[in-house]
N, CA, C and O atoms as a MOPAC input file, in Angstrom:
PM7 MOZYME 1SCF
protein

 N      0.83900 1    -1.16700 1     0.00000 1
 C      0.00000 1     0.00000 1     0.00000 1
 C      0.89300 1     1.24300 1     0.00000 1
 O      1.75800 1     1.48100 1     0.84300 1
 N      0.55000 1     2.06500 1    -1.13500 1
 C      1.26100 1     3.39500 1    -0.81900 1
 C      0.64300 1     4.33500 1     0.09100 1
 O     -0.47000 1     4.21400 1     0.60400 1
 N      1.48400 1     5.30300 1     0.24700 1
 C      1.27800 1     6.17900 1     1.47300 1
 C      1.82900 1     7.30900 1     1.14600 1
 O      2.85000 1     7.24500 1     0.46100 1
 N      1.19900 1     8.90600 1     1.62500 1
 C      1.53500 1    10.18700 1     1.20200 1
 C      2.48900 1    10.61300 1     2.44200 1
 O      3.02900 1    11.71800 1     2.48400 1
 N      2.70100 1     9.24400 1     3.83800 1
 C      3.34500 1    10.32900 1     5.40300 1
 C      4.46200 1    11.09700 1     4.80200 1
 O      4.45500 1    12.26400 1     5.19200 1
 N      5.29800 1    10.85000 1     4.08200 1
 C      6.80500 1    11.33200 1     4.27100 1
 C      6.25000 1    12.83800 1     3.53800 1
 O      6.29200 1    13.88700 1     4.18100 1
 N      5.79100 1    12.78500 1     2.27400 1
 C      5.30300 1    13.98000 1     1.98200 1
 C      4.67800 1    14.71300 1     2.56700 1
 O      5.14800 1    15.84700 1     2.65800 1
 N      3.59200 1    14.48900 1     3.11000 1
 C      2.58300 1    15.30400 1     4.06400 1
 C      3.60000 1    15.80200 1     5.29500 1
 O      3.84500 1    16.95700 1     5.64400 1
 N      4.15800 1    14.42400 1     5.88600 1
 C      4.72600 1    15.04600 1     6.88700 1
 C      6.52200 1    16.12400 1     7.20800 1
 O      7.08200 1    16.47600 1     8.24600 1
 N      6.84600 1    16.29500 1     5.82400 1
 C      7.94500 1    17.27600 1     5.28100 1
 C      6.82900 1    18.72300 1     5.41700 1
 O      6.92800 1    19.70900 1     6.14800 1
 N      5.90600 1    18.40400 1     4.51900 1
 C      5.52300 1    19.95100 1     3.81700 1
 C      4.85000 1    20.76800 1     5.16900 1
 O      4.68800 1    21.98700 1     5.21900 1
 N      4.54700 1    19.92300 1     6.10500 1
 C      4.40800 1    20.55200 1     7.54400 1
 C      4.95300 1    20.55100 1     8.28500 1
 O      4.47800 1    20.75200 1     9.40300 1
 N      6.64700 1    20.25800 1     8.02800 1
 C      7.79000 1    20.55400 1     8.68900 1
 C      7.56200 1    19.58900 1     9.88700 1
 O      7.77700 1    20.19200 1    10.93900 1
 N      7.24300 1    18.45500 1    10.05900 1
 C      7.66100 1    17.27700 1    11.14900 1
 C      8.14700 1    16.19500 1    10.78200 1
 O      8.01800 1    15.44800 1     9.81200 1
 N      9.10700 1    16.24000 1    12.30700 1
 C     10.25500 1    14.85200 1    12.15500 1
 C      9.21800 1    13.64600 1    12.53600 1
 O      8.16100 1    13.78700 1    13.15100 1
 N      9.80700 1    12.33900 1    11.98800 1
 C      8.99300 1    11.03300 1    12.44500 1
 C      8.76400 1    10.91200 1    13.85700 1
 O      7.79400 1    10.34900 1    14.36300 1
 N      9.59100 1    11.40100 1    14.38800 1
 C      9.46700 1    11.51600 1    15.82100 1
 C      8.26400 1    12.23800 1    16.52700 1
 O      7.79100 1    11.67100 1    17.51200 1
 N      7.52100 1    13.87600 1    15.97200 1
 C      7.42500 1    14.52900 1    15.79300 1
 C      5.46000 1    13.74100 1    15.47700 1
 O      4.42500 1    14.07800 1    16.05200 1
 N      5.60100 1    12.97400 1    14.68800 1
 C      4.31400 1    12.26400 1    14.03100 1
 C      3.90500 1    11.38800 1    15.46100 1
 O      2.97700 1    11.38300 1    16.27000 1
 N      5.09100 1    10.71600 1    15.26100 1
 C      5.29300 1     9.47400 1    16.27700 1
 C      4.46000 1     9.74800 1    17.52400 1
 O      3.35500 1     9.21000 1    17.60100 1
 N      5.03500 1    10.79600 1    18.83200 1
 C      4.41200 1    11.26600 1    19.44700 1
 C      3.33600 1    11.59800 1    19.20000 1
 O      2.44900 1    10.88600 1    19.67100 1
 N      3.03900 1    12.46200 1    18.60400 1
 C      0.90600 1    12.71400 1    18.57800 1
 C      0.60900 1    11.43900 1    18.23900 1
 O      0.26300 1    11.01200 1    19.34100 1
 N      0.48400 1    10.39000 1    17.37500 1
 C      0.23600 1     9.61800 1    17.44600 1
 C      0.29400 1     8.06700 1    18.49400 1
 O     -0.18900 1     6.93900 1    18.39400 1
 N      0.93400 1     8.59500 1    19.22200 1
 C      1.62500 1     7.23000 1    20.24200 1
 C      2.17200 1     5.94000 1    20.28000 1
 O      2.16900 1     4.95000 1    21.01200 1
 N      2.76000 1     6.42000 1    18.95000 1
 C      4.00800 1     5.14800 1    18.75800 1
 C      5.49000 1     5.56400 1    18.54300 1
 O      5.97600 1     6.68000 1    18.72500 1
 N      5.98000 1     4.66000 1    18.20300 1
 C      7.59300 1     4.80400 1    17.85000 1
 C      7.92600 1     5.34600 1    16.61000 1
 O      7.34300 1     4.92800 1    15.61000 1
 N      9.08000 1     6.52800 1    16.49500 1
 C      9.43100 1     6.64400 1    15.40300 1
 C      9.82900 1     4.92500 1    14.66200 1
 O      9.16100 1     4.54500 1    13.70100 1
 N     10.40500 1     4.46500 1    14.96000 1
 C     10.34000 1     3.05800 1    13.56100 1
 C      9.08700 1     2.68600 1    13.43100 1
 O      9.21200 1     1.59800 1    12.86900 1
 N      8.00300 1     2.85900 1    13.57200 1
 C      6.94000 1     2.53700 1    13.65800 1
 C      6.38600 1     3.60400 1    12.39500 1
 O      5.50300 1     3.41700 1    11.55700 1
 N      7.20200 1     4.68400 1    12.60400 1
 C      6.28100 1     5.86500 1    11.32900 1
 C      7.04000 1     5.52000 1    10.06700 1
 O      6.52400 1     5.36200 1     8.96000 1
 N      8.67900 1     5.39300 1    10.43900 1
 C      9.47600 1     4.90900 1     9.68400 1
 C      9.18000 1     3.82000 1     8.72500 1
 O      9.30000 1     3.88600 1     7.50200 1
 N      8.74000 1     2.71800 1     9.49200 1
 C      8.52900 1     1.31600 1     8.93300 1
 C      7.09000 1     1.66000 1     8.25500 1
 O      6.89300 1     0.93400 1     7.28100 1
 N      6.14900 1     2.47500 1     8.48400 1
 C      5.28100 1     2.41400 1     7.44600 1
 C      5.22900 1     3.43700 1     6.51200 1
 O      4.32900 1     3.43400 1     5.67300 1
 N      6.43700 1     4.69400 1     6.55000 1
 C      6.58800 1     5.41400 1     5.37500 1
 C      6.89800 1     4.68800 1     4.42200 1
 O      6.11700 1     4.77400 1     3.47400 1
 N      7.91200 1     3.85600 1     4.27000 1
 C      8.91100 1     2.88300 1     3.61400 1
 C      8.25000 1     1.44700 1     3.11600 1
 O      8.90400 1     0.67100 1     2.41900 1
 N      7.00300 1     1.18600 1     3.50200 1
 C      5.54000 1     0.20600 1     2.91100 1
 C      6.62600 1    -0.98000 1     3.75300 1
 O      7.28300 1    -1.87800 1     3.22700 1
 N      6.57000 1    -0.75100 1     4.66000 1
 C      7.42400 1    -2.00900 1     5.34900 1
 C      6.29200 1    -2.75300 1     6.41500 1
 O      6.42000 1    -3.88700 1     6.87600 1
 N      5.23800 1    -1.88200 1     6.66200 1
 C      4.40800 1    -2.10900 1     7.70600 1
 C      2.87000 1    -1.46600 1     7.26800 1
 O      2.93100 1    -0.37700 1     6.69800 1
 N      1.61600 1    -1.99300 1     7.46600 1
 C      0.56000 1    -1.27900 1     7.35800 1
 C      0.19500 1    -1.38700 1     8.64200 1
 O      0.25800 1    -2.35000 1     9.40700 1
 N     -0.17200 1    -0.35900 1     8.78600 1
 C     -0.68000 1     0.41300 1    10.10500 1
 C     -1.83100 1    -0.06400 1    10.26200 1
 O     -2.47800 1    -0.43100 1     9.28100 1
 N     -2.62500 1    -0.21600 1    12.31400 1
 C     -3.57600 1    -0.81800 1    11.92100 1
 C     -4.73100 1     0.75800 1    11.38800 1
 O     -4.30800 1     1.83400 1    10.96400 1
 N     -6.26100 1     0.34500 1    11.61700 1
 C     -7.22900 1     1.25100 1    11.26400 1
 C     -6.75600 1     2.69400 1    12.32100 1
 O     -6.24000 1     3.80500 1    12.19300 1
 N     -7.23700 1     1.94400 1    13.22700 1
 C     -6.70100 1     3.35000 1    14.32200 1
 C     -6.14100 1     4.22600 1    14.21700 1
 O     -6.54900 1     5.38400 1    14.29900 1
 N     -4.43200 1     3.61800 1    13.88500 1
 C     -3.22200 1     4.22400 1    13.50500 1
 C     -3.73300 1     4.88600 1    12.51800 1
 O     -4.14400 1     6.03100 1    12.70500 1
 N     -3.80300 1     4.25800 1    11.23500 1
 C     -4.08100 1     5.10100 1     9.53700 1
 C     -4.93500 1     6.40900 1    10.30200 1
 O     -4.49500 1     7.55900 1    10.28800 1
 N     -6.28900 1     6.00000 1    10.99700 1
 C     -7.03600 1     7.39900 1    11.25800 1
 C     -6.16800 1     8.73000 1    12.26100 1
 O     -6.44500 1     9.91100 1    12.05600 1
 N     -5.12500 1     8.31400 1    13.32200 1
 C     -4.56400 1     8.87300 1    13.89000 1
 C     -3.57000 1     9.73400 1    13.04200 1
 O     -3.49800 1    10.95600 1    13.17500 1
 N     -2.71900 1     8.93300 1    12.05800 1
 C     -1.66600 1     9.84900 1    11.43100 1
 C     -2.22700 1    10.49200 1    10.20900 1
 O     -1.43100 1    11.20700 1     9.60000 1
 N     -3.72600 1    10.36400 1     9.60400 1
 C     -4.55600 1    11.23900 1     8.75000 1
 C     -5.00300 1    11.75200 1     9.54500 1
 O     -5.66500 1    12.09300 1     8.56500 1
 N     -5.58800 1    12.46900 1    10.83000 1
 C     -5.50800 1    13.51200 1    11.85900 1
 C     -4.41000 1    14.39700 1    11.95300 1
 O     -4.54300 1    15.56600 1    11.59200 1
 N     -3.31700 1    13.96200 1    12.40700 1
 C     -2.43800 1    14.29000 1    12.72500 1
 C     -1.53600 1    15.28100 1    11.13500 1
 O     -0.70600 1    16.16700 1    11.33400 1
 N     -1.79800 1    15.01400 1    10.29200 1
 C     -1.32700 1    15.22500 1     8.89200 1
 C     -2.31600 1    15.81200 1     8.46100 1
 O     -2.08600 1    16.03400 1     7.27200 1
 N     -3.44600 1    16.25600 1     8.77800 1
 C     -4.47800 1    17.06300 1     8.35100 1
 C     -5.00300 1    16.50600 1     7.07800 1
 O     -5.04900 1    17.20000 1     6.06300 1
 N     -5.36200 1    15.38700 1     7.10400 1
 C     -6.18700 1    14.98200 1     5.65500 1
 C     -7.04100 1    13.81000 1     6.24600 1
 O     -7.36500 1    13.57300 1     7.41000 1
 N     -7.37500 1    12.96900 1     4.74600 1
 C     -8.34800 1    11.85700 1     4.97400 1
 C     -7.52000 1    10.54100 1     4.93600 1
 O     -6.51700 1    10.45100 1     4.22700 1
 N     -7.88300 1     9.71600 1     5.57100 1
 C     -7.20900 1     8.37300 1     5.00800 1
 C     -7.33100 1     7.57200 1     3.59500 1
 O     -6.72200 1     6.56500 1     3.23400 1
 N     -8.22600 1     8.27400 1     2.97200 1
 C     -8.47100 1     7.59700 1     1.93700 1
 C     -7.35800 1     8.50500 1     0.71300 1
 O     -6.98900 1     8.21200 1    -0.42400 1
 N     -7.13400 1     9.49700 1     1.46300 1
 C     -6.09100 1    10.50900 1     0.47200 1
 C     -4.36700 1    10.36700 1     0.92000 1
 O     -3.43900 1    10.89800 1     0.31000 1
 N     -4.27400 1     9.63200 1     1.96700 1
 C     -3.19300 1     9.20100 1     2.53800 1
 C     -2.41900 1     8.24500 1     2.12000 1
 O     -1.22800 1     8.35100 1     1.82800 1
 N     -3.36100 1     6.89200 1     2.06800 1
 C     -3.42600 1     5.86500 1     1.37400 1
 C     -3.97400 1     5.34500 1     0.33400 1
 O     -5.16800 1     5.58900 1     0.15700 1
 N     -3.24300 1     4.47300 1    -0.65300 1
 C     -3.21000 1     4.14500 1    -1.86500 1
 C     -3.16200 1     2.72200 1    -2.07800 1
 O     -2.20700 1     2.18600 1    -1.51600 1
 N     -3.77200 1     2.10900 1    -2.60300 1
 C     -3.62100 1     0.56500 1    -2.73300 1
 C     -2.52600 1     0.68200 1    -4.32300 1
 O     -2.65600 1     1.44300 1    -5.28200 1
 N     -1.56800 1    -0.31600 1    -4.08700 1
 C     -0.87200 1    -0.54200 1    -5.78900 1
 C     -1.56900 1    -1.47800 1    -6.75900 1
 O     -1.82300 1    -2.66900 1    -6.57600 1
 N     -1.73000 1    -1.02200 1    -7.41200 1
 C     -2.57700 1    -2.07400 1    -8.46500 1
 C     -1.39400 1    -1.76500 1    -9.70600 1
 O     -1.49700 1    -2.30900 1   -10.80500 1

């Protein structure tokens, strides 16, 4: 699944760390799912599309 965090979360000037916290996990945790290493569960996806000011459905991308 693609994902917009690294973009979204540059153009509003925050570190993974930075995500991490408001959200309440670990930076490798934001890391590992910028990088499609990890899908986040529902929660998460809705927490870091909060946190990033958008929708989850504009966040995330399925690859076809």
């Amino acid at each position: 699944m693609k994902n917009r965090i690294h973009e979204l979360r540059k153009s509003m000037k925050l570190s993974q760390e930075d995500v991490a916290k408001r959200c309440k996990v670990t930076r490798q945790t934001i890391n590992a799912i910028e990088n499609n290493k990890y899908d986040p569960t529902l929660q998460l996806a809705f927490n870091l599309a909060t946190v990033l000011d958008t929708t989850v459905d504009k966040l995330f991308a399925s690859e076809e």
